[in-house]
N, C-alpha and C positions, 0 to 999 in steps of 0.2 A: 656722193659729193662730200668731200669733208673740209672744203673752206670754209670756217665759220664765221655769217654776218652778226655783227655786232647786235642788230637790229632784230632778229631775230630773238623771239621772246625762249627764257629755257623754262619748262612747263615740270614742275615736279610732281601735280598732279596727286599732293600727299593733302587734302580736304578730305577731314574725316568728322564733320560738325554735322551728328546724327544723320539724319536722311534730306539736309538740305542738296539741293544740289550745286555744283563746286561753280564758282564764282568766276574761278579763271579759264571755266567752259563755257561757261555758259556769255560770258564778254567775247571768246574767240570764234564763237557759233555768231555771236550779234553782230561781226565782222564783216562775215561773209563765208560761204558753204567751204570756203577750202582755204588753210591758211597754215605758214613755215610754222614749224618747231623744233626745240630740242628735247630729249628726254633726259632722266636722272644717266642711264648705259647707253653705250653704243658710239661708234665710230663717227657718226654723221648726223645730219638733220632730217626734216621729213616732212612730206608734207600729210596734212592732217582735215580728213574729211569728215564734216559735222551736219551737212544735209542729209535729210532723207533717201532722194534723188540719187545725190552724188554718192551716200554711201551703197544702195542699191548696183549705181552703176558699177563702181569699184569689184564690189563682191562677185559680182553675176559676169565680169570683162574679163576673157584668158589674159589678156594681154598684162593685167598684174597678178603676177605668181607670188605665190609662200614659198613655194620650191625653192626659189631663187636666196632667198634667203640663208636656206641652210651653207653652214661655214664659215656665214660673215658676223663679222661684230654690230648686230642690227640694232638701230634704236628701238630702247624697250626702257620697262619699269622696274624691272628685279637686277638685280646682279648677274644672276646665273642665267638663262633663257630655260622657260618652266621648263616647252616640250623639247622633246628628243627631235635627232634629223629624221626619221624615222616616221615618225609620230602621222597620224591621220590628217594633223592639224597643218602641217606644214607640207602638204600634196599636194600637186596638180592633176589634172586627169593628163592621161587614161590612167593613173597609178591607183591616185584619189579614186576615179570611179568605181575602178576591183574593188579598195577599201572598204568604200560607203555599200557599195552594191551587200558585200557580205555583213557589215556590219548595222547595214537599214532595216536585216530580216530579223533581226535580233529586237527591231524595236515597230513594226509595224502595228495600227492599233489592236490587232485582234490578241497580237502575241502579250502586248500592255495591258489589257482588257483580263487576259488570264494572269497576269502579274497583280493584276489589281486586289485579288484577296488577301494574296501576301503580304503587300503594303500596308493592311488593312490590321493584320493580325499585328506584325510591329507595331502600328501607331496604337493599336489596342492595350498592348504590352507594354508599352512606355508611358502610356496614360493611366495605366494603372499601377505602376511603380509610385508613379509620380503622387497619383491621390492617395497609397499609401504611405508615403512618405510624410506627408501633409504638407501644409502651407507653412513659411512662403517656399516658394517649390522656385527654380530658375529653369524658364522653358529652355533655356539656350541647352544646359547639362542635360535636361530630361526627354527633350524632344529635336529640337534642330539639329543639334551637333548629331544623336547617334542613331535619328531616321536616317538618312540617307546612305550613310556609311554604311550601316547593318541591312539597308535595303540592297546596295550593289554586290555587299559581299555574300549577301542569299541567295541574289540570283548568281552571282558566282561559284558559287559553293565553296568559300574561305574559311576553314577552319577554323570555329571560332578563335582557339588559344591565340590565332594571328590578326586578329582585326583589329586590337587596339595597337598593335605597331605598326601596321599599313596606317591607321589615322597618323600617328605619329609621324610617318615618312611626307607622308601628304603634307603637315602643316609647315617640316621643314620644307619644302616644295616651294611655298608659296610666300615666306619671307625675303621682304623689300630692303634692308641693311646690309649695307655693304659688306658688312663684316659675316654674312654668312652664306657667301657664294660657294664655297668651296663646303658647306656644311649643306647649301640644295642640292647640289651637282651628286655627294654621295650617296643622298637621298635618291634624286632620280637613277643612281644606277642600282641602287638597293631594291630598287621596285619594278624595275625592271629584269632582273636575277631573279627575283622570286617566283614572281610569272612564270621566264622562263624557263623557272625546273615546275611550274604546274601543269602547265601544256601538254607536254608528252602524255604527262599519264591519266591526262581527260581522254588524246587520243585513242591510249591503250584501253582505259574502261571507259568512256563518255559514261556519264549522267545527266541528269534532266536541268542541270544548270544551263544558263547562259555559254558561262566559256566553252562546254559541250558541243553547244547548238553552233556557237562560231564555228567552232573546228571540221564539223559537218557540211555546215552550209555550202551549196551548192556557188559554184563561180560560173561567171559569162561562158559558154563556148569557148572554144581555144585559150582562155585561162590560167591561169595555174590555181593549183590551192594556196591559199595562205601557208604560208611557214610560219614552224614554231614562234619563229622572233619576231614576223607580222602581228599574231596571237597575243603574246606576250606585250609589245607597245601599245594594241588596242585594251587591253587587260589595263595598262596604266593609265590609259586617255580615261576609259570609263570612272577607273578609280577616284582621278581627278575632278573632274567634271558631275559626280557624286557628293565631294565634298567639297565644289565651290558654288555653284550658285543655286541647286535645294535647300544646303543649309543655312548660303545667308537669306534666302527668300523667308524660308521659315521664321526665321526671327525677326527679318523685316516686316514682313507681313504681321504675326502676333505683333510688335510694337506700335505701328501704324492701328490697328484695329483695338488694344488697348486705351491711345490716346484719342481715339474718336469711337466716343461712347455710340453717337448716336449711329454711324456707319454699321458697328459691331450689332447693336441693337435689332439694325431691320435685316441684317444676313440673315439672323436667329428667328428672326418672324418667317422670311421668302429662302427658304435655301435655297431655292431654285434659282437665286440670282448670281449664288455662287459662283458659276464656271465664267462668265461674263464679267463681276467684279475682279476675279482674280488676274483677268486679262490686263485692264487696268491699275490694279495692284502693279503687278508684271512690268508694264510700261515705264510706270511714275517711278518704280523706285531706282534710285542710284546703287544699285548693289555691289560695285568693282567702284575701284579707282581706275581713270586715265583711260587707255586704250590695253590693245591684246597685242594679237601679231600683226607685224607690216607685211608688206606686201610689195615688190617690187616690180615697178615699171618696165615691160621686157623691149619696148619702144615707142616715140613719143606719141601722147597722146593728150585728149583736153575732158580735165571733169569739169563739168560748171562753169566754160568759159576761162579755165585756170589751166595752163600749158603744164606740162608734164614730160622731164625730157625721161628718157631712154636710162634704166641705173637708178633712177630717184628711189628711196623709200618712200610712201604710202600706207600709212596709216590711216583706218575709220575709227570715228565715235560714235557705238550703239547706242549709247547715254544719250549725245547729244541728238541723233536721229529721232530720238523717240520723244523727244524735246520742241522737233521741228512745227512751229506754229501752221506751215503749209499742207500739214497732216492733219494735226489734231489740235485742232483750235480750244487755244486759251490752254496751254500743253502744262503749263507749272502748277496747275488746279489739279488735285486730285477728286475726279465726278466716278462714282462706282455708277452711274447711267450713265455713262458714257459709251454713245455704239462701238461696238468690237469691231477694230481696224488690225490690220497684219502689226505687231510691231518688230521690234530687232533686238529683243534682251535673248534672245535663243540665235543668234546671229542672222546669218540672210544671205540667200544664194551657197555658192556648193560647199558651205564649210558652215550652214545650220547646224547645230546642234542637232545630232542624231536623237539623243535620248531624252530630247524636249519633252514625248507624250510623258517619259515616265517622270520626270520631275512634274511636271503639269499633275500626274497621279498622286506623287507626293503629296502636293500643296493640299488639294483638292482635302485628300483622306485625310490631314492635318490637321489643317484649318475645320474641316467640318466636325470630325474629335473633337475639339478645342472649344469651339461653339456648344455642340451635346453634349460633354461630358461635366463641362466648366461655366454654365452659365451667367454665374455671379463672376466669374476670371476679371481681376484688375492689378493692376504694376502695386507694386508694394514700395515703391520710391515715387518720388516724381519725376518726372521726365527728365528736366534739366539732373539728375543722378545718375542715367543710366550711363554706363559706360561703356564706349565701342571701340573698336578695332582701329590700330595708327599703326601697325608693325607689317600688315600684309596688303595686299594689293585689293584687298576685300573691303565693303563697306558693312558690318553686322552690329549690334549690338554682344559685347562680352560676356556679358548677363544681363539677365530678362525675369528680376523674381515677381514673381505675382503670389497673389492669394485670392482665395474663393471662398 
């Protein structure tokens, strides 16, 4: 639809005031589960689901496709639109299914489980640069930003000389300024070139990486394999999705656990509480701004009592689902006992985050680093000092110096 009601609120969605959460979500969630907007790009309006319920339904109902999306000028947050048409992220099944199917075997627990030394040996390596280096030391430079990166491109097998220019493509990737549409768009086809001359000659010599094991993996019955430029776009979604929500979680999570002494305190006593707090972690924090991809209505239909024609965009709020008081009672309190409930910061329904166990690894090996290695670890600023991210669609701290 692209007549524009007056009345209709434009949502820019640019709240980046540490890890509060955004004010003009959190009024359009106190609304009611489903409510018009407009975003910074895109041809039209949209409607915008901020229930649990509702975003559940959304995710999990054929009837709203990503698919549909590709070609059109969709409401969104960047200039540029991050993923490719291509891309895992904007499939339906049965395409979607083939996708996930080969690239879910890439991250089943057991395969993650044997991932998990690896993870271990990085955080090891970066925590000990780091205590050589001495205090103050900024977690963000020493840990956040290049765990995850140097975790995807290990299991990848990226050559080192290449990894800090894939970071680099990556973070133009994710720039929110109008003025650098035409500088992500290069990006995205920079990264996706690269890939695609890696492919081949995984297929020619496979190794015991990742992209390897893709290329291998078996497909459904009457199937086809993946092609190279399958390969190649999943190669970029992983790249992605390595360094946007591990790395801000990592710093989120250190800064939240910094500024609550006594929190950080009793993890250091029970680590056993750790996989359960970080759930909660997980939940509470606001780690993105706004919303991701919409999702188009293939014909009319009703979320929450809220009529939905045939065409509409459709957009969820993870944020605000995990926000939903009919879930998790008293939801703007951060309780580390608080019982483990499913939440949506890894998505939900058939476009979860594949690689959720191994960022969950991440955190995990991190954060428990960070607590043994760093006991005495506290901010070397005050809080209202720390500075965070206003340029990208991310919510992180920019630096994180601490001393110990």
């Amino acid at each position: 639809m692209s007549f524009q009601d007056p009345v209709v609120p434009v949502c820019p969605f640019d709240f980046a005031d540490a890890l509060e959460f955004d004010p003009s979500l959190a009024s359009l969630a106190g609304r009611g589960p489903v409510s018009r907007i407009r975003l910074p790009y895109g041809e039209a309006e949209a409607w915008l689901v901020t229930s649990f319920a509702g975003v559940r339904q959304v995710t999990c109902d054929p009837r709203f496709s990503r698919a549909a999306i590709v070609g059109r000028d969709y409401p969104r947050m960047t200039p540029e639109p991050i993923v490719s048409p291509e891309s895992i992220n904007v499939t339906d099944p049965p395409h979607a299914t083939r996708l996930r199917h080969v690239a879910a075997q890439a991250f089943t627990r057991e395969r993650v489980a044997g991932m998990r030394p690896a993870v271990d040996r990085v955080v090891a390596g970066l925590l000990t640069a780091m205590a050589e280096t001495g205090p103050p030391a900024d977690l963000v430079t020493h840990l956040s930003v290049p765990l995850p990166h140097l975790t995807i491109c290990e299991l990848l097998a990226v050559p080192e000389d290449d990894r800090d220019h894939l970071r680099t493509l990556t973070m133009r990737l994710l720039a929110t300024s109008p003025d650098a549409r035409q500088d992500a768009a290069d990006a995205k086809a920079e990264l996706r070139s690269y890939f695609a001359k890696l492919v081949p000659d995984r297929r020619v010599a496979p190794g015991e990486d990742l992209l390897s094991a893709l290329a291998a993996a078996p497909v459904p019955e009457g199937e086809e394999p993946l092609s190279d430029d399958e390969l190649a776009v999943l190669a970029v979604t992983l790249i992605l999705s390595g360094n946007d929500t591990a790395t801000c979680q990592i710093s989120n999570i250190a800064y939240l656990l910094l500024t609550r002494p006594e929190d950080r305190a009793a993890l250091a006593r029970d680590p056993g509480r750790l996989p359960g707090a970080l759930e909660e972690l997980l939940r509470f924090i606001p780690f993105r701004k706004g919303v991701g991809i919409p999702r188009i209505a293939l014909e009319d239909a009703e979320i929450e009592g809220t009529a939905i024609s045939a065409g509409d965009y459709v957009h969820v709020s993870y944020l605000a689902a995990n926000r939903d008081p009919a879930v998790f009672p008293d939801p703007h309190t951060l309780d580390l006992e608080r019982p483990v409930h499913p939440h949506m910061t890894f998505g939900w329904g058939g476009h979860h985050c594949l690689a959720a166990p191994l960022a969950r690894a991440e955190l995990d090996s991190a954060v428990t680093g960070l607590l043994t290695r760093f006991p005495g670890l506290r901010l070397a600023v005050a809080p209202e000092d720390v500075r965070w991210d206003t340029g990208t669609i991310r919510r992180f701290p920019l630096r994180l110096p601490a001393v110990w």
